[in-house]
C-alpha positions in Angstrom: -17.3 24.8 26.4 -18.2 22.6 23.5 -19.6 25.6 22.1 -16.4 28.0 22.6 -14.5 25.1 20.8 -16.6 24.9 17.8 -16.2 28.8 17.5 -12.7 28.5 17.9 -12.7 25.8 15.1 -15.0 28.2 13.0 -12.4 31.1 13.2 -9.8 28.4 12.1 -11.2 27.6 8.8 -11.4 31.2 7.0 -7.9 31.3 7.8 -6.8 28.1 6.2 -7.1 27.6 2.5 -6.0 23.8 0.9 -3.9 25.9 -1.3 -1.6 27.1 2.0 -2.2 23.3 3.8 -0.5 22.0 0.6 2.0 24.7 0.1 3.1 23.8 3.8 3.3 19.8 3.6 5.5 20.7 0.6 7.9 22.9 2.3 7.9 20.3 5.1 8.6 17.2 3.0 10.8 19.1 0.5 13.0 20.4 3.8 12.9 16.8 6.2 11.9 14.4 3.9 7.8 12.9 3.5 8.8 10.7 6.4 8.2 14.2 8.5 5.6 15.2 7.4 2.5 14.5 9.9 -0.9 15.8 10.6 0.4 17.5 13.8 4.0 19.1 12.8 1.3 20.4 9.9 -1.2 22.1 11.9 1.9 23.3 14.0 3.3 25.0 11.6 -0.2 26.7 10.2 -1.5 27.8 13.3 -4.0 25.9 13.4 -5.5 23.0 15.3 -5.6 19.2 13.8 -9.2 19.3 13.0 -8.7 22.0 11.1 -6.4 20.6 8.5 -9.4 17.6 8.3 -11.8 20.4 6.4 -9.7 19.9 3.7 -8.2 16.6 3.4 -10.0 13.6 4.9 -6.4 11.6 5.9 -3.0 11.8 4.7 -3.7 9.9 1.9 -6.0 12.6 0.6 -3.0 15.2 1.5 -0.6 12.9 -0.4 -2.9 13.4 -3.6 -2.9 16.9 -3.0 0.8 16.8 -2.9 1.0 14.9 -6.4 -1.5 16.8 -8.1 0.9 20.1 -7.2 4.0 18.3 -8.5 2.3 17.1 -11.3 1.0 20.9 -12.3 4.7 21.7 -12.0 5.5 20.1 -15.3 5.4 22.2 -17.9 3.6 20.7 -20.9 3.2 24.0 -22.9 4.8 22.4 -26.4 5.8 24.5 -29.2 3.9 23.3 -32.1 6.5 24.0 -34.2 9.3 22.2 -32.8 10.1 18.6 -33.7 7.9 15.8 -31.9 11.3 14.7 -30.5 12.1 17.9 -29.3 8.5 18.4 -27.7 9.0 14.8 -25.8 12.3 16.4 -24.8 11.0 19.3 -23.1 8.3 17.2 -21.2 10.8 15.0 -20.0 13.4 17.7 -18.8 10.6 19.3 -17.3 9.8 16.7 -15.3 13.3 15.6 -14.4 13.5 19.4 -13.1 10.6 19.7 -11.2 11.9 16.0 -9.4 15.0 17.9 -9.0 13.5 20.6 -7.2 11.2 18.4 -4.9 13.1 16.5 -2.7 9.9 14.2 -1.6 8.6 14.9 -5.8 9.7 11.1 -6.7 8.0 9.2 -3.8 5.0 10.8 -4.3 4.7 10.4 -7.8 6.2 6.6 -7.7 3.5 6.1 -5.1 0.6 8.0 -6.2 -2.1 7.0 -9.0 -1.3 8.6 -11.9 -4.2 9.7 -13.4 -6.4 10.9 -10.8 -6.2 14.7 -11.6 -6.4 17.1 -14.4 -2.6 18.1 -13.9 -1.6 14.7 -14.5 -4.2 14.2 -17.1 -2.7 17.6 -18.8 1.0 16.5 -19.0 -0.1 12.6 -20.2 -2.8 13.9 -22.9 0.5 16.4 -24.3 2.8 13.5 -24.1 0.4 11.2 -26.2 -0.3 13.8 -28.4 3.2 14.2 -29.1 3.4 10.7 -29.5 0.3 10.4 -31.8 1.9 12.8 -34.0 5.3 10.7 -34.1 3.5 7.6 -35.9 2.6 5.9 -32.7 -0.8 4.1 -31.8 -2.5 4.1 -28.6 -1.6 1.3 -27.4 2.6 2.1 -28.1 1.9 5.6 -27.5 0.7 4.7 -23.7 3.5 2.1 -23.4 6.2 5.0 -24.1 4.6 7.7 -21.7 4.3 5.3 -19.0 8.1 4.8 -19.7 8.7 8.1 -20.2 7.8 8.4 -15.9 9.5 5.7 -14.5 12.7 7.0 -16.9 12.4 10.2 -15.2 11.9 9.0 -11.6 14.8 6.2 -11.9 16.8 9.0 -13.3 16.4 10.9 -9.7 16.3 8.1 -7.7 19.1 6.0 -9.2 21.4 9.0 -8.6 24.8 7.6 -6.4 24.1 8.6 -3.0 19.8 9.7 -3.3 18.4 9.1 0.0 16.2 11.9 1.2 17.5 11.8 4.7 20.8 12.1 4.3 22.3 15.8 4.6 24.7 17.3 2.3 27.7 16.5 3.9 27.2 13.3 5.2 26.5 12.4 1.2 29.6 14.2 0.7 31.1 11.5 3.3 29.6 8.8 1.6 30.8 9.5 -1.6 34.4 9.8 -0.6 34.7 6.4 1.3 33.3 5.0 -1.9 35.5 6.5 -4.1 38.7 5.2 -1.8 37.7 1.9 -2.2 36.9 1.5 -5.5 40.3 3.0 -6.3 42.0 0.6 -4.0 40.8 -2.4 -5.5 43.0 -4.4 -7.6 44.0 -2.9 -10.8 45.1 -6.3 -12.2 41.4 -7.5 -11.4 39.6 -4.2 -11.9 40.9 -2.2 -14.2 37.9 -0.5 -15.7 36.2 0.0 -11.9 39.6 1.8 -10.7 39.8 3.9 -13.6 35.9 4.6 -13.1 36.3 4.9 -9.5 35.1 8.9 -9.7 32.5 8.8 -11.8 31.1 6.0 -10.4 30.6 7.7 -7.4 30.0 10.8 -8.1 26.5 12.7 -6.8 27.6 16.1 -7.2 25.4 18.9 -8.6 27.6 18.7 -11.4 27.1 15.1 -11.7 23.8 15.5 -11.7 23.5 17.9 -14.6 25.5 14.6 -16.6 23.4 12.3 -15.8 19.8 13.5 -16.2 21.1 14.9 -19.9 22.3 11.6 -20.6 19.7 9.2 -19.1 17.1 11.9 -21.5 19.6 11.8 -24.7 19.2 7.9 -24.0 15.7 7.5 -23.6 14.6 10.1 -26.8 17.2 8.1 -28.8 15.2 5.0 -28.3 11.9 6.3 -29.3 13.1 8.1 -32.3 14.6 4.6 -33.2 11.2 3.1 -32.4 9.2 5.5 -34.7 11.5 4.6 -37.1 11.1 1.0 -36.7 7.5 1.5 -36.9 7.3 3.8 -40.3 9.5 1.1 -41.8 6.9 -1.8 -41.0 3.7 0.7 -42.0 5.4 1.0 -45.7 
């Protein structure tokens, strides 16, 4: 029997590529969240058996890296030489801000992941510095801003009114409606500015959305442009 079983794990493997284990953990988290996402629902949902899944990944950790590294090779970091170094930051960071976007579990990995622990991350943080280099930065600004440039792009997701990855739809929709009501019920003599602000403030629409990555990134290159200026001022 133990013999039938290794056979059976044997046929398994040829079958089962890290590619395909990955491309499944990511439908599963992107669908129900990284809180479902388990060895077993995984090997379920392959066709395979648990062991199996372990000739690729040694524990979920190992999966979570795998997970990272994909989201990470998502980000397009193809510059065009020719643009301005602002508008080269630009596209990293609206790149990244849309690949979050697309990922619903893309900002807990990444916020919870090392960051530097494969070439896709190493690709999209040697383009950013570059860019950076060629803005007047120096190493040690230059990392300070790419680093920011991250946790701008992962606050901008996860600061959004209503994120919560296991929420649906239309209890969001819910949520933002009872929120709305009582900010517009509060005391106009007290709270003028939250009552007149009581729609925007609550908004998490897909239309809100669009509003508030632009203007968290229109924010975030304004300061570094402002910086580089700062810093060609003090190198004269």
């Amino acid at each position: 029997m133990a013999q039938t079983q290794a056979g059976d794990g044997d046929l398994d493997r040829p079958r089962l590529s890290k590619e395909a284990v990955v491309d499944q953990a990511l439908a599963i988290a992107d669908a129900d969240g990284l809180e479902a996402l388990t060895i077993r629902r995984l090997a379920n949902q392959l066709g395979v058996t648990p062991m199996a899944f372990y000739w690729h990944f040694r524990n979920k950790e190992a999966l979570f890296a795998g997970l990272a590294e994909r989201i990470w090779g998502e980000i397009d970091a193809d510059i065009d030489p020719a643009a301005d170094w602002s508008q080269q930051l630009r596209g990293v960071m609206e790149s990244l801000v849309r690949v979050l976007r697309t990922h619903r579990c893309a900002s807990q990995v990444l916020a919870s992941s090392e960051k530097l622990n494969n070439d896709a991350a190493l690709r999209v943080t040697e383009t950013t510095l570059e860019v950076l280099h060629g803005a007047g930065f120096d190493p040690a600004a230059a990392s300070e801003i790419a680093r920011s440039g991250l946790w701008t792009g992962l606050m901008l997701v996860m600061s959004t009114p209503g994120f919560d990855t296991s929420v649906t739809e239309d209890d969001l929709a819910e949520m933002q409606r009872r929120h709305q009501v009582r900010l517009a019920l509060l005391p106009p003599a007290r709270y003028p500015r939250m009552v007149e602000a009581a729609g925007p403030m609550t908004n998490c629409g897909a239309d809100y959305q669009e509003f508030h990555d632009r203007f968290g990134i229109d924010l975030f290159i304004a300061g570094v442009q402002a910086k580089a200026e700062q810093t060609r001022a003090e190198q004269e």
